[in-house]
C-alpha positions in Angstrom: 0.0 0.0 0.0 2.7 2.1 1.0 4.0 1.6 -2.8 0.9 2.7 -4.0 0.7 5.5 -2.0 4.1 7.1 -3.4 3.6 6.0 -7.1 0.4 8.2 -6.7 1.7 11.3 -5.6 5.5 11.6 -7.3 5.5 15.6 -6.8 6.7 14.6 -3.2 9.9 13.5 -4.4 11.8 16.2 -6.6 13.9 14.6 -9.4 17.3 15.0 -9.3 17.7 17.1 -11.9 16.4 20.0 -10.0 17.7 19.3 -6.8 21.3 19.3 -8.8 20.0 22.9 -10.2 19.0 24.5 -6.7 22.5 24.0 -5.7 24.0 25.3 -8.6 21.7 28.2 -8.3 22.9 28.3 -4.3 26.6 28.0 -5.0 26.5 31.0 -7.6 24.5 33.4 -4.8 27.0 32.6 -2.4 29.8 33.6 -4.9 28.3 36.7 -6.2 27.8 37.8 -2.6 31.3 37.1 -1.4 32.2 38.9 -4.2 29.8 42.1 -3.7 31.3 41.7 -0.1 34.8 41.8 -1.1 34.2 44.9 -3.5 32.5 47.1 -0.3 35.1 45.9 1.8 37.7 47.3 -0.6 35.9 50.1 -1.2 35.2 51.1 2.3 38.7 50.3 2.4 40.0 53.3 0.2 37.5 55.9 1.0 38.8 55.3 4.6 42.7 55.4 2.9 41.5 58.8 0.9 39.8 60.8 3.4 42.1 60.0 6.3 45.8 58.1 5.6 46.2 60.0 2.5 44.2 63.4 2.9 46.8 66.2 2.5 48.3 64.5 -0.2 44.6 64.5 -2.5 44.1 68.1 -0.7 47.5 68.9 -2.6 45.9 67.8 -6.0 43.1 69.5 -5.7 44.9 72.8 -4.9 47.2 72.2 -8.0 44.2 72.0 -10.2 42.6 75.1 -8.5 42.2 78.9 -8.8 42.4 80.3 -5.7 39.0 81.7 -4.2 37.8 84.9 -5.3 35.2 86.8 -3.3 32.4 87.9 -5.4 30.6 91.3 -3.4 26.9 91.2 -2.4 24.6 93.6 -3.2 24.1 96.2 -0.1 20.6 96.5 0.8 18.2 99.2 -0.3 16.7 102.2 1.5 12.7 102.8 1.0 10.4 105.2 2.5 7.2 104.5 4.1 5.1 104.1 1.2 7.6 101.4 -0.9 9.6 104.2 -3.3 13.1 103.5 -3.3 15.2 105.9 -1.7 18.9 104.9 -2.0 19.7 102.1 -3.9 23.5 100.5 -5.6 25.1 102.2 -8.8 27.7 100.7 -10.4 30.5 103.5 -11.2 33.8 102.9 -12.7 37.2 104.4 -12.2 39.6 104.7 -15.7 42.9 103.6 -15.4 46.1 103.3 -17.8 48.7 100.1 -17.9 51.5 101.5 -19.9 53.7 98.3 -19.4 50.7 96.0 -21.0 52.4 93.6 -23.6 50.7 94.8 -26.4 51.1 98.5 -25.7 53.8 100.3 -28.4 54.6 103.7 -27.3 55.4 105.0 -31.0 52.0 104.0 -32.1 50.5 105.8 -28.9 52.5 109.1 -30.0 52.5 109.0 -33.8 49.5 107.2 -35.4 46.1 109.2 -36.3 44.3 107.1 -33.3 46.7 107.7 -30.8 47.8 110.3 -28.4 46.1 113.6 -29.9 42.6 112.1 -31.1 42.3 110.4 -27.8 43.0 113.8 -25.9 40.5 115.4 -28.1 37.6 112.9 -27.4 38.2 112.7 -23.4 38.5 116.5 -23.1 35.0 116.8 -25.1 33.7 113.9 -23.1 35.0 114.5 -19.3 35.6 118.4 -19.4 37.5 118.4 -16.6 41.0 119.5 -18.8 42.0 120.8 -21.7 42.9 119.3 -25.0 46.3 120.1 -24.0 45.8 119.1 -20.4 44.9 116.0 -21.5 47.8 115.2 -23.7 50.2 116.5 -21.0 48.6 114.0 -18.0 48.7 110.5 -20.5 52.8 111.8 -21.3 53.2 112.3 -17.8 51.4 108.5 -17.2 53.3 107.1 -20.0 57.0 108.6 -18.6 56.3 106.9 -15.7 55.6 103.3 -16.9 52.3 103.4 -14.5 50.6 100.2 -14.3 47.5 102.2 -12.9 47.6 105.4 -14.0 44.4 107.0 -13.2 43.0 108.6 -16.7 40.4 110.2 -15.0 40.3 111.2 -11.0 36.4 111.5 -11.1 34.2 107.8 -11.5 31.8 107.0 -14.9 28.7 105.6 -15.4 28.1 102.4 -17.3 26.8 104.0 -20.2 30.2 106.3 -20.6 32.4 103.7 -19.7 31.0 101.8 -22.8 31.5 105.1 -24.8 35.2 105.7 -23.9 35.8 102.3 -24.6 35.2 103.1 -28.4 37.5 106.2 -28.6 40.5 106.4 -30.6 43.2 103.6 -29.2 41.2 102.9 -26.6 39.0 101.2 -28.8 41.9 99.1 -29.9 41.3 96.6 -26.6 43.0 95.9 -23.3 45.8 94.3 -23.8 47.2 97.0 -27.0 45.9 100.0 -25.4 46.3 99.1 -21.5 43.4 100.8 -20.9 41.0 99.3 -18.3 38.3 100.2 -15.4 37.7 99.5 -11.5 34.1 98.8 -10.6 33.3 100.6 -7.7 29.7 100.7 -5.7 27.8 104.3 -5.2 24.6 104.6 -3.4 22.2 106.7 -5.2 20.1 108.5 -4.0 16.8 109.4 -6.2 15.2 112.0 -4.3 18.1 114.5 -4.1 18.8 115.9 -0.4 15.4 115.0 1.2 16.2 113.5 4.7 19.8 112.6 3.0 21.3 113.5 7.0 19.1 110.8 8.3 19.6 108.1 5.6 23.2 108.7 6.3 26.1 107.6 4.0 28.7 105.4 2.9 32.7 105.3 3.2 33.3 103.6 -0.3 35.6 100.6 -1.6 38.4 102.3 -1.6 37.8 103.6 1.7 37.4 100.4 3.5 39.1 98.0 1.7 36.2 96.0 0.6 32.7 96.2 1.0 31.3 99.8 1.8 30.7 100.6 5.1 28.1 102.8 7.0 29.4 106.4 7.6 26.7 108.1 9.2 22.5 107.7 9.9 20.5 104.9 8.8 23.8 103.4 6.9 25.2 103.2 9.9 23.3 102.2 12.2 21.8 99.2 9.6 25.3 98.8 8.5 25.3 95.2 9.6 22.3 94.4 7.9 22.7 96.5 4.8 26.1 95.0 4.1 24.9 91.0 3.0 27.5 88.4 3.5 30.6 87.4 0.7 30.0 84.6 -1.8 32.3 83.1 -3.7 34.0 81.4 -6.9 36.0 78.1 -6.9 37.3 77.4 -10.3 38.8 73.5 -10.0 40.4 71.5 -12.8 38.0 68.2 -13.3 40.3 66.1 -16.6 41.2 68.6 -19.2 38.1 71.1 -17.9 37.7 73.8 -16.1 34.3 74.2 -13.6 33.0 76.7 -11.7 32.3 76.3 -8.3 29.4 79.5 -6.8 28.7 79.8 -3.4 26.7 83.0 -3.9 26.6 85.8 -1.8 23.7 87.0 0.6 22.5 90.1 -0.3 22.3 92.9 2.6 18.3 93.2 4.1 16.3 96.5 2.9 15.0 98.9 5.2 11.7 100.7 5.2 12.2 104.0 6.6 9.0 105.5 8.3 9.8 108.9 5.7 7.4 109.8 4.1 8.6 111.8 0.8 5.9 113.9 0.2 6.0 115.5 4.0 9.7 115.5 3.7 9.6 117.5 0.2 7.0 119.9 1.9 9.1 120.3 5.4 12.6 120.8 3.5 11.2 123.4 1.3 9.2 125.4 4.0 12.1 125.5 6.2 14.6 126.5 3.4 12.4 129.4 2.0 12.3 131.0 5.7 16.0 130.5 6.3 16.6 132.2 3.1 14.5 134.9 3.8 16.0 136.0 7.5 19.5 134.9 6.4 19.6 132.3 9.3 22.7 129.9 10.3 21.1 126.5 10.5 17.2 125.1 10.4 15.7 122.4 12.2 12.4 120.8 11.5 11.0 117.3 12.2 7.0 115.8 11.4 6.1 113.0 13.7 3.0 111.0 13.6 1.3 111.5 16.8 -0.2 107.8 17.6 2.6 106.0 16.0 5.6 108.1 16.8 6.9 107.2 13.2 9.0 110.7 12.1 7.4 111.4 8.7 9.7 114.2 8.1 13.0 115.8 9.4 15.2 118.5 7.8 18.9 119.8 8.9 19.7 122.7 6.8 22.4 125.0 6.9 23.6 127.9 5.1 26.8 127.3 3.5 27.2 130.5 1.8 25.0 133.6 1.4 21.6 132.3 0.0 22.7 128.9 -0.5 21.5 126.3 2.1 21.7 122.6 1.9 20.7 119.8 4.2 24.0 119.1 6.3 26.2 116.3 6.0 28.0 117.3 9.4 25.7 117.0 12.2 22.3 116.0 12.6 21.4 119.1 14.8 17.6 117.5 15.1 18.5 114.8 17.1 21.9 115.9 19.0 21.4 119.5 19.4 22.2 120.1 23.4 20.6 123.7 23.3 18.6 125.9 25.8 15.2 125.7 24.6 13.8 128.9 26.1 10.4 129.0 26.6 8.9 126.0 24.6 10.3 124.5 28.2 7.5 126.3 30.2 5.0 124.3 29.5 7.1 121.1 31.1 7.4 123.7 34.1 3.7 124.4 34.9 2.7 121.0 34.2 5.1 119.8 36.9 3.4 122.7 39.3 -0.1 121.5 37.8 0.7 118.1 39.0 1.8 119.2 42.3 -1.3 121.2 43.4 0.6 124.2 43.7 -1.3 126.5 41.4 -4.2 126.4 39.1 -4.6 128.3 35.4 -6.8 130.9 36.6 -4.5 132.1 39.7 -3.5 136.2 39.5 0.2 136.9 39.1 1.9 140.4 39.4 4.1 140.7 36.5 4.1 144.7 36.9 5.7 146.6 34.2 7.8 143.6 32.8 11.0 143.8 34.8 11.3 141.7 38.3 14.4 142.2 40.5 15.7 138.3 42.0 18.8 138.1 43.7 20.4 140.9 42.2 19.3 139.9 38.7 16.5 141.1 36.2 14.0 138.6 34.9 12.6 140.8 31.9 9.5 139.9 29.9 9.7 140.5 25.9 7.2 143.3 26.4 8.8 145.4 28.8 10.1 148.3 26.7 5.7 148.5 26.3 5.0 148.7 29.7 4.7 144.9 30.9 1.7 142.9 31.7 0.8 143.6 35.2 -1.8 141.5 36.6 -2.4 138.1 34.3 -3.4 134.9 35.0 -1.1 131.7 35.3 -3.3 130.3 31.8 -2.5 134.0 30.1 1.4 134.0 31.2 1.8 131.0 29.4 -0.7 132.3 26.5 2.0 135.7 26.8 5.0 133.9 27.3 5.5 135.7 30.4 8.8 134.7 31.9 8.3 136.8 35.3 5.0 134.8 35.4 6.4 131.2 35.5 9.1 132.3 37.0 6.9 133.9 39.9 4.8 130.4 40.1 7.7 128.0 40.1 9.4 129.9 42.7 6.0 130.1 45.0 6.3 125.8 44.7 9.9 125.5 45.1 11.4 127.3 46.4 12.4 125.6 49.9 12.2 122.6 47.8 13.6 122.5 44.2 14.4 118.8 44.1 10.6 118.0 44.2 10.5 120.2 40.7 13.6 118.4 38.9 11.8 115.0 40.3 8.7 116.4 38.8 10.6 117.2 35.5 11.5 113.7 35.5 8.3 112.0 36.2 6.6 113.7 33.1 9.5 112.5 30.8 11.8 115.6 30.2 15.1 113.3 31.0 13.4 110.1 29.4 15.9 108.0 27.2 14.0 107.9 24.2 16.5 104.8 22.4 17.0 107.0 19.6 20.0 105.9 18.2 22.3 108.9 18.0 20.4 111.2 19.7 21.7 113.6 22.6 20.0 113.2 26.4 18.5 116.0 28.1 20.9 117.9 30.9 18.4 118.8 33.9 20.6 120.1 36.6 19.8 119.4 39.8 21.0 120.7 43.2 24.3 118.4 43.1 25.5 120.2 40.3 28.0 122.9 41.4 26.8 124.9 39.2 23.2 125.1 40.9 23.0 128.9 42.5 19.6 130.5 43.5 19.2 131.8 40.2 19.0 128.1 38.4 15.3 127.2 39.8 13.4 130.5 38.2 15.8 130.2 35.1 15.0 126.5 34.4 11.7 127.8 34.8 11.5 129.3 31.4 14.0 127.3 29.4 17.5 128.5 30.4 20.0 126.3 32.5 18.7 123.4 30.7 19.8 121.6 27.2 17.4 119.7 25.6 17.5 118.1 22.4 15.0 118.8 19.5 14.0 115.6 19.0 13.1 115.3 23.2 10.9 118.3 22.9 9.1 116.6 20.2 8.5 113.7 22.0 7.1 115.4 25.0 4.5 117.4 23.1 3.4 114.7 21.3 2.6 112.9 24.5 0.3 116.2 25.3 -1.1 115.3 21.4 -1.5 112.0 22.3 -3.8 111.6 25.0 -0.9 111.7 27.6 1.3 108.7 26.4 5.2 109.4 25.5 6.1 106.8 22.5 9.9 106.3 21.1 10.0 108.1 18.1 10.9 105.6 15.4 12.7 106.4 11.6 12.2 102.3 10.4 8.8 100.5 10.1 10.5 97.0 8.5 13.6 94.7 7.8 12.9 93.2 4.5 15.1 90.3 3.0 13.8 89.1 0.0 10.8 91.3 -0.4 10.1 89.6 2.7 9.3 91.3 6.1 12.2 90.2 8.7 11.2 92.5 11.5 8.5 95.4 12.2 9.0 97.9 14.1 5.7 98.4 16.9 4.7 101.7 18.7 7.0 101.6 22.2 5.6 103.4 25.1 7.9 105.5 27.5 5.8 106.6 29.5 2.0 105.2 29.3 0.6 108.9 31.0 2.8 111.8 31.7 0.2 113.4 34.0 -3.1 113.3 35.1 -6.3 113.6 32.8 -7.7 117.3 34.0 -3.7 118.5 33.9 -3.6 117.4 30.2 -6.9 119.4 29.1 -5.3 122.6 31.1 -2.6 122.4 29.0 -4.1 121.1 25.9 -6.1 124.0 26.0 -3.2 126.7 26.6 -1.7 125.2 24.1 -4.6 126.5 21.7 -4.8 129.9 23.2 -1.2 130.7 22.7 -1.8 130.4 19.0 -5.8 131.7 19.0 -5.0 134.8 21.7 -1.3 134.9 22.2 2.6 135.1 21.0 1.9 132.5 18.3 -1.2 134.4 16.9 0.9 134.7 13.7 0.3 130.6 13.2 -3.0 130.4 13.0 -4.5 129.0 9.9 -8.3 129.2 8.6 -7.5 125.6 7.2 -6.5 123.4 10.1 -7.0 124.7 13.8 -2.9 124.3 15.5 -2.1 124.3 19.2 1.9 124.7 20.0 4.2 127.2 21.9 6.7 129.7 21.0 10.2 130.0 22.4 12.9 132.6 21.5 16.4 131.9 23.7 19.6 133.4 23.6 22.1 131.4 22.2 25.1 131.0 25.2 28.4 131.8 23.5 31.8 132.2 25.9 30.4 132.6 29.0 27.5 135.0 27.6 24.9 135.3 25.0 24.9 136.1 21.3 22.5 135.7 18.8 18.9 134.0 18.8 17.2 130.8 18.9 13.5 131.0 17.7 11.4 127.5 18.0 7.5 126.4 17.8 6.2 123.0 18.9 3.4 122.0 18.7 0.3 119.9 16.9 -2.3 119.4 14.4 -5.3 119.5 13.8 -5.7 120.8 17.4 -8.6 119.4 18.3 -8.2 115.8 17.0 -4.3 115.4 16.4 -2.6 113.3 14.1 0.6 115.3 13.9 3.3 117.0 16.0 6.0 119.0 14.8 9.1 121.3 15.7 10.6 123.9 14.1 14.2 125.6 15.3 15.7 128.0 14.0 19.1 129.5 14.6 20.8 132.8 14.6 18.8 135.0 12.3 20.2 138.0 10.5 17.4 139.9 9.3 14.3 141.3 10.9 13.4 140.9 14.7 14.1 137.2 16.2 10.4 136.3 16.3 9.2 132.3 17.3 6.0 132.9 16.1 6.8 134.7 12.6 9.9 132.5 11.7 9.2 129.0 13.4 5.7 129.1 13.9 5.3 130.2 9.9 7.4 126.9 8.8 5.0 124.9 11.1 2.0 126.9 9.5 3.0 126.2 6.3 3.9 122.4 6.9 0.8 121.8 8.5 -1.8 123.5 5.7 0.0 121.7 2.9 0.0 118.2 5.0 -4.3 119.0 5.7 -4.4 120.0 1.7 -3.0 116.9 0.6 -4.4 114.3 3.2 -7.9 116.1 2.0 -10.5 114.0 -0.2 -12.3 115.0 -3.0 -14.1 113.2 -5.3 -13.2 113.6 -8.5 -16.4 112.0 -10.0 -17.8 115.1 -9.6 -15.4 117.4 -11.5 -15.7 118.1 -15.2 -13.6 116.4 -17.5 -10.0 118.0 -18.0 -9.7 120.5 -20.8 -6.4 119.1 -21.2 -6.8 115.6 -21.3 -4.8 113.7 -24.2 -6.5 111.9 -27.4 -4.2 109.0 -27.1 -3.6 106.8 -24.0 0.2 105.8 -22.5 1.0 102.9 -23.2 3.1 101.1 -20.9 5.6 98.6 -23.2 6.1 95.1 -23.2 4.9 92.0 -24.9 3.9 92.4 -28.7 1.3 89.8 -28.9 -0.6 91.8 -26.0 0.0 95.7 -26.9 -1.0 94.7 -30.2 -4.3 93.0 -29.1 -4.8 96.1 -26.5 -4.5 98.7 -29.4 -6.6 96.9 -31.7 -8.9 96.7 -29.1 -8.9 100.3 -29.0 -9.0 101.1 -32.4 -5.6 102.8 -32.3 -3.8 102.7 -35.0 -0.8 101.8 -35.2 2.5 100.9 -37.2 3.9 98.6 -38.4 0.3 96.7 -38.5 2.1 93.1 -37.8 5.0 92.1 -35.8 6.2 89.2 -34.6 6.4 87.8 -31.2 8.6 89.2 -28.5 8.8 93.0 -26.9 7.9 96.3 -28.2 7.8 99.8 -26.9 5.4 102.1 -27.9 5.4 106.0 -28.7 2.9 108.1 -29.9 3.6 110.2 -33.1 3.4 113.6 -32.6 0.0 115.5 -34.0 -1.1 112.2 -35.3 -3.4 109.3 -33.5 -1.4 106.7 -34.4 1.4 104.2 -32.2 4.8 103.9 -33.3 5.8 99.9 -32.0 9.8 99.5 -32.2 11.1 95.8 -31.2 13.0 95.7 -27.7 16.3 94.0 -28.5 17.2 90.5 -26.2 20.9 90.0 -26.1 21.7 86.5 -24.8 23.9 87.6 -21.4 22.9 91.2 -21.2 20.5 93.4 -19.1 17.2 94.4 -21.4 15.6 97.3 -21.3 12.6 97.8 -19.6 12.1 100.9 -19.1 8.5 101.7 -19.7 7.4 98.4 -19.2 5.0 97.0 -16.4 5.9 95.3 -13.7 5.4 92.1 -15.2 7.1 91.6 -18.6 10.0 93.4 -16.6 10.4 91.1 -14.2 10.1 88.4 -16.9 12.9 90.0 -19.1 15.2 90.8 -16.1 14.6 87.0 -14.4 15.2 85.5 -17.9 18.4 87.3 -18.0 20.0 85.6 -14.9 19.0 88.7 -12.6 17.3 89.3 -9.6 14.8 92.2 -9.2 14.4 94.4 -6.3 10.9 96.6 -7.1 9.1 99.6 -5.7 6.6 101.6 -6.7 3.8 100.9 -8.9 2.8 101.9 -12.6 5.7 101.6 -14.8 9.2 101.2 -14.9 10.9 104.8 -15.0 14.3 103.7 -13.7 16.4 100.4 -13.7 19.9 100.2 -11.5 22.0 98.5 -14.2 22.4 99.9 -17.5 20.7 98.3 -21.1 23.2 96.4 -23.0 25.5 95.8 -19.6 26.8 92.1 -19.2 24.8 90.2 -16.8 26.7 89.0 -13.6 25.8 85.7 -12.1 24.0 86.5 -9.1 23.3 90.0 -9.4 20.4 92.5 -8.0 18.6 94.8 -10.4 16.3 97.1 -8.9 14.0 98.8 -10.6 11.3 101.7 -9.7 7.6 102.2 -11.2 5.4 105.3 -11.3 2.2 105.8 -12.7 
């Protein structure tokens, strides 16, 4: 049975055939994976023999086959104001130098051929007009005597666009190696809106300055400079067989900062202030916008006269934030809202200011109106509305007398001696009774601004606090940190101090603040257009151990009864006409103030007629063919030629005619396109395409692009490029 049972079921027993196959099969695995083993081993083996027994020696190789490193510059970071535009941005600008010992260069051809010496005078006399034909001819002799390897051509730098036209003069023209003529890149910081707040932006030591990258001299440069800067990248060329490759670690571009400016309240402060220096002949001008619930400074101006008429915004100092100056009697509000605080008057209390002149320890304290007789009897509210320095004085001393440290306290409870974090600014000096300097004349004099230094911007600050419901924020020039287009860090509103003093003490002074310009020594501010609250102060300016000269300053806010902006204006050492606060610095702050209402104003313009002047032919922004072409079309604007073919076109109307002239943009393969004119984006297309990156403001389109049309495109580099409508 057993027999039977196998015979029936033979797939139990495997021939031997296959059984002889399996091992075959078996022995082979075990062969290949000896041998797979053998090869890891081995290699394991010499990576282990490279990267440690035999390291320098490969590390030798590779520096044999290598260029050494060269650092390739990033791009500093750009400088925007509040609203996007770009301020300050990179330039490429290129100094001109001579190699008379190149291989190629033959000094008989320089001198005697038609191309050489003389035509090349000619051309970069007519071109530079910084010397003569002769002058010229005499400084490339004087080069060529001296075998120069880098003579400087030209002491001045170029832009793109006349590099590449000096290249083509006479010899030049001949190339590097003949001619030995040859440029140094160099990076300038532009800036596109001229001088406006060009003291606070700051500026920049250059290349050859530093050694390298350009560093921050002075304002925002400066104190961004480490984040403006970027990092190095750089270039590794290495020898792989018979080829050489590239090797890019690219460098970080510095981060952009948004400035809080805004350019339209700078342009309107700068030339308010400038017209009124101008017109008394005054030394320097001081003027600063700051938005009241924010504390972002939408404006500040430093000008100074540099010669008779002329006055620019100064490079030297930036008097707005580090001025240490005796403020006069902008400082007697501070005072009275100390003796507010302290109970020790009220607004409506009677003070005998007789006939303007009050006798204190041997010394007169003189109002402005005393050659007029004086004041006599006033109240505290109408010595402030007066400017009344026998007043203040008068209530400060009832207070404080037997106790003037409880007034320099109270000085520094409502924020006068603050520390603001303004980077660069001065701090206040508020002497106290441990100065040696402290007599019994200090207390009333403090009293009215004198024996005290405080800075512009500190005054600011303080009345803004009145402006702003009490609270004393940091004034603030950057909103944002942008890397990328990408926001890094915003800047918040900071509080110094959440309440200078109480709620009824505010409205006392909120609403002597008014009165001074509705009744009293500021009546020369008032405007129909926007109701302004602010003081006056006129000081003497202390000059070796006396005083010379006037300081005239108004502070103050707008609209008065719902503020949105504070301001001060100071001005120093007038030369014509009476030193008046109200006329010269209260009529800047007039001025600032109605143009800022006029333009923040609404109007619909649905409602106005159509303009007389309008155009018959739209602009016409350039860029892609395909669409311009279907836009005109569209509306039934002629235009010529009728057909073109694909790619980029600008567009220019014909004069006295309806029709569109379309000329084809030329696309060089490694060069920057021009897209001036364009929108945002088939220029961002173009200038991507190209290998760039594209740094953008504005809106509209393009009016300005940072590297020139037809310039060689550099791995890695930024473009940046500026829209209007």
């Amino acid at each position: 049975m057993k027999e039977e049972a196998r015979k029936t079921n033979p797939e139990e027993e495997e021939p031997e055939e296959i059984t002889s196959e399996k091992k075959q099969i078996m022995w082979r695995y075990y062969v290949v994976t000896l041998l797979l083993g053998a090869m890891i081993l081995n290699i394991s083996f010499l990576i282990f023999k490279i990267a440690f027994r035999e390291k320098e020696k490969w590390n030798e190789v590779v520096e044999r086959h290598k260029i050494p490193d060269q650092l390739v510059k990033p791009d500093r970071g750009n400088i925007y104001s509040s609203d996007g535009k770009l301020m300050v941005t990179n330039v490429p600008r290129y100094y001109l130098y001579m190699d008379f010992q190149a291989d190629g260069f033959v000094a008989d051809t320089f001198l005697r051929s038609r191309s050489g010496l003389d035509s090349l005078a000619l051309c970069l006399s007519k071109k530079l007009k910084n010397r003569t034909v002769k002058g010229y001819r005499d400084h490339l002799l004087r080069g060529m005597r001296s075998q120069s390897r880098e003579y400087p051509v030209y002491e001045g730098r170029v832009s793109y666009a006349d590099l590449k036209e000096i290249k083509q003069f006479p010899f030049l023209r001949r190339g590097r190696n003949v001619s030995g003529f040859y440029e140094k890149e160099v990076i300038q910081r532009q800036r596109f809106y001229g001088s406006l707040a060009s003291r606070t932006i700051g500026d920049i030591y250059n290349e050859k300055e530093t050694g390298g990258l350009p560093k921050g001299k002075t304002g925002l440069e400066l104190q961004y400079d480490s984040l403006l800067r970027g990092q190095y990248g750089t270039k590794s060329t290495i020898r792989i067989g018979k080829h050489w490759t590239n090797i890019w670690e690219e460098p970080v571009p510095g981060m952009d900062i948004v400035t809080t400016i805004d350019l339209q309240i700078q342009d309107f402060t700068e030339k308010a202030l400038i017209e009124k220096l101008r017109s008394i002949d005054a030394e320097t001008g001081v003027a600063m916008v700051m938005e009241v619930r924010t504390g972002e400074i939408k404006a500040i101006s430093n000008i100074e006269r540099i010669r008779p008429g002329v006055y620019v915004e100064t490079n030297t100092r930036n008097y707005a934030l580090t001025d240490q100056l005796e403020p006069g009697s902008t400082f007697k509000i501070p005072s009275v809202m100390v003796a507010l605080e302290d109970k020790v008057c009220t607004p409506d209390d009677v003070l005998d200011v007789g006939n303007g002149i009050y006798r204190y320890e041997n010394r007169n304290i003189v109002d402005h109106n005393a050659d007029k007789g004086g004041y006599h009897q006033i109240t505290l509210a109408q010595a402030i509305w007066y400017s009344s320095n026998i007043g203040v004085a008068k209530t400060i001393l009832k207070g404080y007398h037997n106790n003037p440290k409880k007034f320099t306290d109270g000085l520094s409870r409502i924020g006068m001696d603050a520390d603001l974090h303004v980077y660069g600014a001065g701090r206040p000096r508020i002497r106290t009774q441990k100065d040696p300097r402290w007599s019994k004349l200090t207390l009333p004099w403090m009293s009215f601004g004198y024996e005290v230094q405080i800075p512009p911007i500190q005054m600011l600050a303080f009345y803004n606090a009145i402006a702003n419901d009490g609270k004393m924020i940091r004034p603030v020039f950057t909103k944002e940190i942008r890397q990328d287009g990408k926001t890094v860090d915003r800047f918040s509103t900071e509080v110094i101090r959440s309440s200078i003093c109480s709620r009824e003490t505010l409205d006392i002074i909120r609403e002597m603040l008014v009165n001074v310009v509705e009744k009293g020594t500021g009546r020369m501010v008032h405007s129909d257009a926007v109701a302004i609250a602010g003081k006056t102060g006129t000081a003497q300016i202390a000059t070796g151990g006396g005083y010379q000269s006037h300081q005239v300053t108004f502070c103050g806010y707008f609209p008065a009864d719902d503020p949105a902006y504070s301001c001060i204006v100071v001005i120093r050492r007038p030369r014509v006409g009476t030193p008046s606060a109200g006329a010269m610095s209260g009529g800047v702050f007039k001025t600032i103030a109605e143009k800022i209402h006029s333009e923040q104003t609404r109007i619909d313009l649905r409602s106005m007629d159509d303009d007389s002047m309008k155009v018959a032919l739209p602009e016409v922004k350039n860029g892609e063919a395909k669409a311009l072409t279907s836009l005109l079309n569209e509306l039934d604007i002629e235009m010529e030629p009728r057909r073109l073919k694909s790619g980029y076109v600008t567009a220019e109307r014909r004069t006295n005619d309806r029709r569109m002239e379309l000329k084809a943009v030329s696309l060089k393969e490694n060069t920057v396109p021009n897209v001036v004119g364009m929108g945002a984006r088939d220029a961002i297309y173009l200038l991507e395409k190209s290998g760039l990156r594209v740094s953008m403001s504005g809106r509209g389109q393009v009016v300005f692009q940072s590297l020139a049309s037809g310039q060689r495109v550099n791995r890695g580099q930024t473009v940046s490029i500026v829209l209007r409508n």
